[in-house]
N, C-alpha and C positions, 0 to 999 in steps of 0.2 A: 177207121176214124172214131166211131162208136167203139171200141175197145179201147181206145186211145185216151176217149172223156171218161170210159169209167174205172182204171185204173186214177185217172187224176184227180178225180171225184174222192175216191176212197183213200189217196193219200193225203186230201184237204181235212179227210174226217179224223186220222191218223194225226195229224199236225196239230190239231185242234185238241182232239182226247190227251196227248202229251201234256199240251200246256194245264189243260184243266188239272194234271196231274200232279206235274210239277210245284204245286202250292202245297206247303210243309200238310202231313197228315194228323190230324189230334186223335187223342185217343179217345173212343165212344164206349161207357161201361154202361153192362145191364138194368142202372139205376139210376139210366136218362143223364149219369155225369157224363160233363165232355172237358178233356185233360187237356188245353190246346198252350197251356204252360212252358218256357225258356222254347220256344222256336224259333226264335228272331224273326216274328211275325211283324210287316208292315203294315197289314190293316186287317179289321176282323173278317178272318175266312168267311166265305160264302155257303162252304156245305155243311157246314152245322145242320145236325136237323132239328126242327120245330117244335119240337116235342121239348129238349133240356128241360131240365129243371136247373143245374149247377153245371154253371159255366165260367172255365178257369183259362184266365188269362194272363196270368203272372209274368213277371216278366220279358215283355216284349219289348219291339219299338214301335209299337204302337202312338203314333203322334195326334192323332185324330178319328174323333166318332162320327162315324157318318150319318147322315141325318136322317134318323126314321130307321137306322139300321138294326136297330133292336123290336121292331115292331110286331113283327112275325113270332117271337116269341111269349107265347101266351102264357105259357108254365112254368117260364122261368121264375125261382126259389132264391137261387143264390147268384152274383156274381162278382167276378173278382178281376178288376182292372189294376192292380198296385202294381210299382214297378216299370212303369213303362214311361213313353214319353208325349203325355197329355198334356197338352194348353187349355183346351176350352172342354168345359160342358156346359149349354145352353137348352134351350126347351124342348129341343129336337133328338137330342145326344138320347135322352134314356127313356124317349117316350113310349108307352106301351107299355111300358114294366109295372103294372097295375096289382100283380103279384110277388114282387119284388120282396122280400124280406130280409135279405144279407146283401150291400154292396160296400166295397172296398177297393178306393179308390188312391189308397196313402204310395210315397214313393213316385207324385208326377210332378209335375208345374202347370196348376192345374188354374185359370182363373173361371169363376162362378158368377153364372147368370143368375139373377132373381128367381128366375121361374126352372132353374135347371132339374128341380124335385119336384115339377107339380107330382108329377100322376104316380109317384112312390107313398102312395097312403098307406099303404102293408108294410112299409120297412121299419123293419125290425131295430137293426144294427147299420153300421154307417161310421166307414175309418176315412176321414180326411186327411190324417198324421204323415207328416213329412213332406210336406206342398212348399218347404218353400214357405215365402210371406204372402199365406194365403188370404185373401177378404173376404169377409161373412157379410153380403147384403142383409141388412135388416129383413126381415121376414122372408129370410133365404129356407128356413126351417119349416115353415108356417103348415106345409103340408103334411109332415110327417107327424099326424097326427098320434100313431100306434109306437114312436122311436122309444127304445130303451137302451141301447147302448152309442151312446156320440164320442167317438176318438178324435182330438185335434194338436194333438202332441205331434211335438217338435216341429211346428212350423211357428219358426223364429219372426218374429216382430209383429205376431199376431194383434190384428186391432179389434176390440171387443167393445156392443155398446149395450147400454142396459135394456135392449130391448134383442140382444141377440137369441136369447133361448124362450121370449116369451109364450110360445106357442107348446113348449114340448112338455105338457103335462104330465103324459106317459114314462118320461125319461129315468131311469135308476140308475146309469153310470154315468159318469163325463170325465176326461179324461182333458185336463187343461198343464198338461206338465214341459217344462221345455219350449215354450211360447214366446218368451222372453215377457212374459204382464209382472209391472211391478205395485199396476192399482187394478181393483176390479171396482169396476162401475156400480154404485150403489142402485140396487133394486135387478142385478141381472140376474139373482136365483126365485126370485118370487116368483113367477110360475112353476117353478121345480119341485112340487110341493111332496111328489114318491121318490124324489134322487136320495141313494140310499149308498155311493160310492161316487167320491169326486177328488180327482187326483189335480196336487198343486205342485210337484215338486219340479227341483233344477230351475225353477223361475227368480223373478231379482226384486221378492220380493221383502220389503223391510219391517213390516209391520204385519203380523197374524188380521187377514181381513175381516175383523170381527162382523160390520156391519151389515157387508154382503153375506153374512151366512148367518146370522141369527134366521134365518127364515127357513131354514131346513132340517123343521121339526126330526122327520125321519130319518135324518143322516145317520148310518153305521158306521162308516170308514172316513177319514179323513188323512188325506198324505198329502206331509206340506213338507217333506224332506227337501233338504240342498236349497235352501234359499239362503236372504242373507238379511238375518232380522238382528241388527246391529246400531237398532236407535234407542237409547236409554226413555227415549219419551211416550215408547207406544211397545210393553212390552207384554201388553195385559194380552191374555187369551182367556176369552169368552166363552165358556162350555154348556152354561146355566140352561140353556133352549133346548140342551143335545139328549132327551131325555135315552133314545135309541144306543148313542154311542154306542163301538166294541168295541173300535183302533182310533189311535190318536197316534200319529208318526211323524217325530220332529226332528229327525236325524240329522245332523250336521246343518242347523240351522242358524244356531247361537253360539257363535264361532269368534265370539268375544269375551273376554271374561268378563267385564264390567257388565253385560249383558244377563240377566236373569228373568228367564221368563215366571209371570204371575200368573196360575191359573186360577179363575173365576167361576166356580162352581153356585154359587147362588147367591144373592144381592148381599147377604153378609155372612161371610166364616163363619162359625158356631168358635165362641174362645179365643176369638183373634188374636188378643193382647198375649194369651198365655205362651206364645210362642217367645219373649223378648226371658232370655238366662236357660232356656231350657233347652238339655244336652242328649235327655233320653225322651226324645218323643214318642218312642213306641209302647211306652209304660203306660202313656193318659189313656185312662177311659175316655169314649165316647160312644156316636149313635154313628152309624154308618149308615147313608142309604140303598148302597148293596144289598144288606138285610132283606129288604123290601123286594127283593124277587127281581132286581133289573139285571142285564144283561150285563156279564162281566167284560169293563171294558179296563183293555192294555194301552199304554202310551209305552212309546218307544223316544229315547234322548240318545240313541247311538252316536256318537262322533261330534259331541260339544264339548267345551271347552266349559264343563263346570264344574269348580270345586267344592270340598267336601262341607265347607259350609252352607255352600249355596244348596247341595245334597240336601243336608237336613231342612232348612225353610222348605224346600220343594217337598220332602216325604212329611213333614207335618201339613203343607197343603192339601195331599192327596189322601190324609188320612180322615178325612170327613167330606170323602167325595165316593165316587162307583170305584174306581181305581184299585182296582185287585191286583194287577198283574205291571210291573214297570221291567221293563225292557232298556236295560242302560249298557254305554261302554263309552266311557271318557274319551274325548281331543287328545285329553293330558297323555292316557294311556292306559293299563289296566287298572283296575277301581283297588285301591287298598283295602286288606282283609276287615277294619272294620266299617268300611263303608257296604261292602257285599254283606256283610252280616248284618247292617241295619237295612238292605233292602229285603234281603232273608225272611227279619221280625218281619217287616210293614207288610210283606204280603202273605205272610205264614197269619199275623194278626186279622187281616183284613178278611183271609178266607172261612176263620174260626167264629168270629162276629157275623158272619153272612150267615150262617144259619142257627144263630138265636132270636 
């Protein structure tokens, strides 16, 4: 009888080790990563160990965080939930993650609690992109005191308010492309005072938001490609504040002809008038503020719809501006050999000028 209970004893334990077993194995590298990535994981494994630093959970079906289930990790660095199938995080979902600096969370249906980032004051980086019509509670950010990169691309019907990013002072990229925003809230980049990379493209929007971005003294990059800025009344762009510029990208934007956009380089042209008979712009003397040591900035008009007239107004714009380097290719089609030779001059000109 006593032989009897301990053979069934030890097949209870045998029953038991199986199943603990049977849950998919992730990979554990000598550099604290753990690889628990495409295993058609239902919910996050248990034997991770405590230690991670990077922990990859790419796509799974992961529906739901358990709460407090991230607690036990104290050293986790990075973490990557994209791809799976999340509804909620709330205050519970990622708490503990105090040293948190990389999460990415794009590729779920994800809805956001107020407080779902208290205790991520270390995060670095942070992909929300492709939620779906995801919502930004007001002071959804407010913790992430240290953020420097926010991705929020491609979650279509994106609502935005002028108080969405005001907390993330630290911030240098944002990523607002594919949203579907056809206005931005006046006053939503004023706390953004280091963003220095902010992407607009694929959005519906009609008008270059001048007023929203006069405030991002430091901005380097601007990419407002694939929008659809097609109102004769609003076609001014505002550069004047942009002392940093390098890229200005407005590629398949002005997908009208009647459409020509004005750039705004400072409260008045130097020579305005002289522009009205004049056939060879690249001949005028002038002063360029290139000269001055600023950084050489490139605009791109790849894939508009503007003609060779409108060419020249635009290259005699740009020629008492930073604008060294223009980046073109017609709607219409390839640019005719003397419109390529008058971009040739303007910036063979503009480079010669910058250093007298």
């Amino acid at each position: 009888m006593m032989i009897t209970r301990h053979w069934f004893t030890l097949f209870l334990s045998v029953i038991n080790l199986s199943a603990s077993q049977s849950e998919p194995i992730c990979k554990v590298y000598k550099t604290n990563r753990v690889d628990c990535s495409g295993r058609e994981l239902n919910n996050l494994p248990q034997n991770i160990p405590s230690y991670t630093t990077d922990l990859d959970l790419y796509n799974n079906n992961i529906a739901s965080l358990p709460p407090n289930g991230f607690v036990r990790f104290k050293q986790l660095h990075s973490l990557v939930l994209s791809s799976n199938r999340i509804t909620s995080v709330d205050s519970t979902s990622l708490k503990g993650l105090k040293n948190l600096q990389y999460l990415s969370l794009s590729g779920n249906k994800i809805v956001l609690t107020l407080d779902a980032f208290k205790d991520l004051s270390k995060l670095k980086v942070l992909s929300l992109s492709s939620n779906s019509s995801i919502k930004i509670p007001n002071d959804l950010f407010s913790p992430l005191k240290n953020l420097k990169n926010l991705s929020l691309s491609d979650n279509h019907f994106l609502i935005l308010s002028s108080i969405s990013f005001h907390k993330l002072g630290s911030l240098q990229t944002l990523d607002l492309s594919s949203t579907g925003i056809s206005i931005l809230p006046d006053g939503i980049f004023e706390s953004l005072a280091n963003l220095k990379e902010l992407a607009l493209k694929q959005n519906d929007m009609v008008c270059f938001p001048n007023n929203a971005l006069q405030v991002l003294t430091n901005i380097e990059n601007i990419y407002f490609d694939d929008n659809k800025m097609n109102q004769p009344s609003c076609t001014d762009i505002i550069l004047k504040n942009f002392q940093k510029l390098k890229m200005l990208s407005l590629s398949s934007s002005f997908t009208q002809d009647a459409i020509i956009p004005n750039f705004i380089f400072a409260d008045k042209k130097p020579h305005e008038t002289d522009f009205e008979g004049t056939k060879d712009l690249l001949s005028q003397q002038g002063t360029f503020d290139s000269a001055n040591g600023e950084p050489i900035f490139t605009i791109s008009l790849y894939g508009n719809n503007i003609n060779a007239d409108s060419l020249e107004r635009l290259l005699y714009d740009f020629k008492y501006s930073k604008i060294r380097k223009l980046s073109w290719y017609s709607g219409r089609g390839l640019l005719s050999h003397n419109d390529r030779l008058n971009i040739e001059r303007f910036e063979r000109h503009k480079i010669e000028n910058s250093s007298t």
